[in-house]
N, CA, C and O of each residue as an XYZ file, in Angstrom:
304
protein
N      80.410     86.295     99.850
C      81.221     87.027     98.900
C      82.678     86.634     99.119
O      83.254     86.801    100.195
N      83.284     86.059     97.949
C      84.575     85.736     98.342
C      85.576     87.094     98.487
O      85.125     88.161     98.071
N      86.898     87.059     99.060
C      87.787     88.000     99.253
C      88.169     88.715     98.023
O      88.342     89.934     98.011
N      88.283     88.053     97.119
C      88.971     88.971     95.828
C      87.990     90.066     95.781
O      88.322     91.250     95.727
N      86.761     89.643     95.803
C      85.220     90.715     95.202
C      85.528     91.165     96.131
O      86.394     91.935     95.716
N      85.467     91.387     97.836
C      85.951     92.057     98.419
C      86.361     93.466     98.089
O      85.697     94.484     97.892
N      88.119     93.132     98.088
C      89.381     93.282     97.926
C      88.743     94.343     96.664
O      88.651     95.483     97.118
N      88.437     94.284     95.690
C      87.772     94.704     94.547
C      86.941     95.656     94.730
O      87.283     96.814     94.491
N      85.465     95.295     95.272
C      84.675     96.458     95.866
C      85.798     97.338     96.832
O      86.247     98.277     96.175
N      86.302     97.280     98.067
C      87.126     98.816     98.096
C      88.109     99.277     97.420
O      88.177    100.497     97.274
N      88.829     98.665     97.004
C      89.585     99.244     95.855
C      88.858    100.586     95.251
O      89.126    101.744     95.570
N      87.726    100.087     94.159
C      86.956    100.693     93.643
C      85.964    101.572     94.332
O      85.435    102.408     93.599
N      85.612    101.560     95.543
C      85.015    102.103     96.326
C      85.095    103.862     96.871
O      84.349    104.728     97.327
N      86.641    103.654     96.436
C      87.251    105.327     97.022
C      86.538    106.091     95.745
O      85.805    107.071     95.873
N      86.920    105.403     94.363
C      86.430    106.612     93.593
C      85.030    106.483     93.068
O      84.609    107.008     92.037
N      84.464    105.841     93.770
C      82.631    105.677     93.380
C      81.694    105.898     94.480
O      81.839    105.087     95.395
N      80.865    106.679     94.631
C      80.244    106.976     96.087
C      79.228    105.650     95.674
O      79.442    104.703     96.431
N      78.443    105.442     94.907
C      77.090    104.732     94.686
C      77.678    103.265     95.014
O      77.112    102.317     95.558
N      78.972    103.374     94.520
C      79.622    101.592     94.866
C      79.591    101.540     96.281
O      78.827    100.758     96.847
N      80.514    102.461     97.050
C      80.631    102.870     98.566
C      79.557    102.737     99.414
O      79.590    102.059    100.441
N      78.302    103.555     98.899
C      77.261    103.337     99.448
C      76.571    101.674     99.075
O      75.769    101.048     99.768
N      76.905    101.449     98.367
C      75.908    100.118     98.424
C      77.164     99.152     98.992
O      76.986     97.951     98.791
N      78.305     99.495     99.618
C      79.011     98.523    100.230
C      78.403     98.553    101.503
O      77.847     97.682    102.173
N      78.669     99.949    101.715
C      77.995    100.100    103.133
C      76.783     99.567    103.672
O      76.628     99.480    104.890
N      75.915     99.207    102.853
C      74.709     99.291    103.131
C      74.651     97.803    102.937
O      73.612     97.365    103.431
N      75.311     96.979    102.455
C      75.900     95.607    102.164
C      76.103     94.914    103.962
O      75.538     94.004    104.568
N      77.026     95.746    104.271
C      77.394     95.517    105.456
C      76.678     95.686    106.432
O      76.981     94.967    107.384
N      75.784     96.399    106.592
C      74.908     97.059    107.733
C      73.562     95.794    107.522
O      73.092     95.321    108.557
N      73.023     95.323    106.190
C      72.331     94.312    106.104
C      72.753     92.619    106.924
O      72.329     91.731    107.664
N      74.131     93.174    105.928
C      74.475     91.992    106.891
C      75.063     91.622    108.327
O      75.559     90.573    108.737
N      74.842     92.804    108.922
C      74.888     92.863    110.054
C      73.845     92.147    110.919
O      73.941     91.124    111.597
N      72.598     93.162    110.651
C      71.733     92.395    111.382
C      71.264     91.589    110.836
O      70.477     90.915    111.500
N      71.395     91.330    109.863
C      70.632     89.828    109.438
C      71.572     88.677    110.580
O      70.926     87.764    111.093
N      73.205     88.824    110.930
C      73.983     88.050    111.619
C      73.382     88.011    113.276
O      73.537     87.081    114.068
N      72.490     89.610    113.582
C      71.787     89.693    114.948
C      70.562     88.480    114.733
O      70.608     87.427    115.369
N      69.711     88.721    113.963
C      69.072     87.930    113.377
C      68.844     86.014    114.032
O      68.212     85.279    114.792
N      70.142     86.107    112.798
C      70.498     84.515    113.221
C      71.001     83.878    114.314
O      70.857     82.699    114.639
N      71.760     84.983    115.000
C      71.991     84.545    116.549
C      70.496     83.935    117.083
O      70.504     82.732    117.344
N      69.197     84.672    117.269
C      68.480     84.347    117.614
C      68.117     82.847    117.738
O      68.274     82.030    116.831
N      67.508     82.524    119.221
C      67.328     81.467    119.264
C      65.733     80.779    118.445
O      65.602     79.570    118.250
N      64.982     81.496    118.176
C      63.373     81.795    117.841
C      63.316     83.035    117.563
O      63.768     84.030    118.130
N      62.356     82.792    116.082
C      62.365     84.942    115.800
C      60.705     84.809    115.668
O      59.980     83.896    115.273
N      60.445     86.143    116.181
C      58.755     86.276    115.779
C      58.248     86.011    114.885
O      58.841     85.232    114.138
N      56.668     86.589    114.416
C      56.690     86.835    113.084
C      57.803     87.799    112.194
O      58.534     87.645    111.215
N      57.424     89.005    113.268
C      57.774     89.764    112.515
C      59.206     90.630    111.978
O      59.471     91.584    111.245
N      59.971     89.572    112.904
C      61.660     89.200    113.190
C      61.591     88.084    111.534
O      62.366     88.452    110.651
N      61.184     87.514    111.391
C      60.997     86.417    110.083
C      60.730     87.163    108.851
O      61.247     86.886    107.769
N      59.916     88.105    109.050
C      59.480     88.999    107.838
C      60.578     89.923    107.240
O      60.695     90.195    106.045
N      61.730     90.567    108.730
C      62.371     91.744    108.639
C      63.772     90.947    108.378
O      64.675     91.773    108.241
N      64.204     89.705    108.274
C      64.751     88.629    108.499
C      64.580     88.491    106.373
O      65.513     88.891    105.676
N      63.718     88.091    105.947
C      63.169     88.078    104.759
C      63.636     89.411    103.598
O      63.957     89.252    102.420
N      63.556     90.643    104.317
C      63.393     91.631    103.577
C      65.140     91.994    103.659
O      65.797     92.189    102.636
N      65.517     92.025    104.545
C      66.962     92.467    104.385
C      67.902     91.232    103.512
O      69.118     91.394    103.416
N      67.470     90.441    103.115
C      67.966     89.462    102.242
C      67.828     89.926    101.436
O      68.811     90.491    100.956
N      66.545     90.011    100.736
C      66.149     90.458     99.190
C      67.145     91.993     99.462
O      67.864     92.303     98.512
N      67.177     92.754    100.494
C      68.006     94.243     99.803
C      69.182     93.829    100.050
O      69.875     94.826     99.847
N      70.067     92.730    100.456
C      71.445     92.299    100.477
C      71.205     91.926     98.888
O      71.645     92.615     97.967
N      70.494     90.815     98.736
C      70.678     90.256     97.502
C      70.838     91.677     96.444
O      71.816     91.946     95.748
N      69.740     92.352     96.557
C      69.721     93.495     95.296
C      70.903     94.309     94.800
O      71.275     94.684     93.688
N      71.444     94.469     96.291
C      72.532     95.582     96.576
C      73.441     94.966     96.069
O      74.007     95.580     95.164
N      74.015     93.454     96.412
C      75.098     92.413     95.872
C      75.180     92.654     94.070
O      76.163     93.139     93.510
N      73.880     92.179     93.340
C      73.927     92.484     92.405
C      73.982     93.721     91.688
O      74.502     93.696     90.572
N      73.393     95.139     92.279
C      74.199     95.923     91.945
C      75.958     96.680     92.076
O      76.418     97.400     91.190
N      76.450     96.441     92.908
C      77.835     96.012     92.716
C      78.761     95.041     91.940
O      79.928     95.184     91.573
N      77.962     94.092     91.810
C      78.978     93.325     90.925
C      78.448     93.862     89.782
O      79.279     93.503     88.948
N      77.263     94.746     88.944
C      77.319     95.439     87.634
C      78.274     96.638     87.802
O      78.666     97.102     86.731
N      78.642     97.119     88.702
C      79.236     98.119     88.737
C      80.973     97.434     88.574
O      81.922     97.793     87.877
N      80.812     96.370     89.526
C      82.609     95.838     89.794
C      82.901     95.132     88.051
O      84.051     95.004     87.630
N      81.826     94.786     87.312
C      81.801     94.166     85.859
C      82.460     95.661     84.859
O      83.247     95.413     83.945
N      82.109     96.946     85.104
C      82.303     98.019     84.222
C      83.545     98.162     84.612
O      84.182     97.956     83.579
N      84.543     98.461     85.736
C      85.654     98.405     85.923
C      86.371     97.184     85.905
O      87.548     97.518     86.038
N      86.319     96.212     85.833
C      86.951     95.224     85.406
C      87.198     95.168     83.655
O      88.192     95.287     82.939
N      86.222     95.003     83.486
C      85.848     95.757     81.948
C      86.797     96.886     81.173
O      86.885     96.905     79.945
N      87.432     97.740     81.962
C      87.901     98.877     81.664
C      89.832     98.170     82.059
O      90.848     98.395     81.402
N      89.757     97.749     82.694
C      91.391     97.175     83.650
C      92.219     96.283     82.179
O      93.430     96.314     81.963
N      91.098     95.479     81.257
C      91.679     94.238     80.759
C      91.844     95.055     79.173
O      92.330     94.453     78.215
């Protein structure tokens, strides 16, 4: 995610809990997905949980940028 979207998501973040929360939850994915990749070898089931927090980064990503699209939307 580049800095502007960033910069953008908190901006917008103070007055939207659902944006807030899916930042948060943005971050916490990509947290351990970063524990994750440290790994030198992941199990199966480190690969699976490795798998799934992508797809809910990915989901979560795209719901924010529909949300960061309605306020941008509203700015111009």
């Amino acid at each position: 995610m580049e800095e502007k979207e960033r910069l953008l998501i908190i901006k917008f973040s103070e007055a939207d809990p659902e944006l807030k929360r899916l930042w948060d939850e943005h971050q916490d994915y990509e947290n351990k997905l970063r524990n994750l990749e440290n790994k030198v070898r992941l199990s199966p089931e480190e690969e699976l949980e490795k798998k799934r927090l992508q797809k809910l980064k990915l989901s979560g990503k795209d719901k924010m940028f529909e949300i960061l699209k309605k306020y941008t939307a509203q700015e111009n």
